[in-house]
N, C-alpha and C positions, 0 to 999 in steps of 0.2 A: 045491512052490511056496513061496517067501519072499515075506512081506507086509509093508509096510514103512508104518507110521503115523506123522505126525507129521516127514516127511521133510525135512531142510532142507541147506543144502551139506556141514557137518561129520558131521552124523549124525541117526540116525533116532529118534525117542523111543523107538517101540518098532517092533522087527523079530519076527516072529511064522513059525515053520516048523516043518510037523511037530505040531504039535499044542501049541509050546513056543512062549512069550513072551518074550522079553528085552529089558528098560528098560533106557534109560541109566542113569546114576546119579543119582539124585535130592540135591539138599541144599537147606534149609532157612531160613528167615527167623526172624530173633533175633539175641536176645544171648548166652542161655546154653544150651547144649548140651540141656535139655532143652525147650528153644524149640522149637530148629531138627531136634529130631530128631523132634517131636510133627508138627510142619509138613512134614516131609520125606517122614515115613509118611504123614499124610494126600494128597501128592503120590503117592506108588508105590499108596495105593488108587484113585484116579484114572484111574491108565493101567492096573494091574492090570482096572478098570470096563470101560474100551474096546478094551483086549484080549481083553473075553471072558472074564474071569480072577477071581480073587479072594484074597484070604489064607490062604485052605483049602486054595487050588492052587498053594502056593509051593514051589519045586524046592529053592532055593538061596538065599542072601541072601548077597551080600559087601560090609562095613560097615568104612567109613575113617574112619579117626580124625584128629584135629592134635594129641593128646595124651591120650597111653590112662590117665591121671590123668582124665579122664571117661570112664572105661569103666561103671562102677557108676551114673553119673548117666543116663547112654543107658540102659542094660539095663532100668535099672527103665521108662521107657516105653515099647524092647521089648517088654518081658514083658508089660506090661499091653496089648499092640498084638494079639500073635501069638495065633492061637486054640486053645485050651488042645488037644492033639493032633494040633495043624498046625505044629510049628514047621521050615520048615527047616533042610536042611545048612545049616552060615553058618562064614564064617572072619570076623573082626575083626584090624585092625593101626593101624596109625599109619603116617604118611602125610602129606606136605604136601600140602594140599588147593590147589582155583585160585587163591585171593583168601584171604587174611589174616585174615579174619569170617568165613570158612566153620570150622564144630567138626567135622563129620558130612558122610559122603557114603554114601547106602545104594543098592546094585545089587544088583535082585531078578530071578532067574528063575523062571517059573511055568507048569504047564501050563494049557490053554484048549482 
């Protein structure tokens, strides 16, 4: 059975099957990268909540950049996000994001 929360004409926030959760991509409000990536995790703990889910239960994280020159500025509020023996798989790249002000776009899978 696929569960779909959050559903709206383009897409579902989170679509949940199997025992698996998958959010959109979350990004975040700010100026500087470490703004928008504090607010963007606080957003994927959110749906992570209403999926059932949590940071303990993360599968996968795929994290987009607009310029991997903030790569070290994200990581370090990663690190301090991820709980120490939970971190997921995760790939990072760069990436033109939607909008021009967007630094960060993070997409998490987790089980639930």
């Amino acid at each position: 059975m696929i569960e779909r929360i959050d559903t709206g004409t383009r897409m579902s926030k989170i679509v949940k099957h199997n025992g698996v959760a998958y959010l959109c991509g979350q990004v975040g409000d700010g100026e500087a990268v470490t703004e928008q990536t504090r607010d963007c995790l606080a957003r994927v703990d959110a749906l992570l909540a209403k999926a059932g889910s949590s940071r303990e239960q993360m599968l996968q994280a795929i994290i987009w950049l607009a310029d991997m020159d903030d790569f070290a500025e994200m990581n370090a509020v990663w690190d301090a996000w991820v709980p120490e023996g939970h971190a997921p798989a995760r790939a990072c790249g760069e990436a033109k994001l939607a909008r021009p002000a967007l630094k960060v776009e993070i997409i998490v899978t987790a089980a639930c």
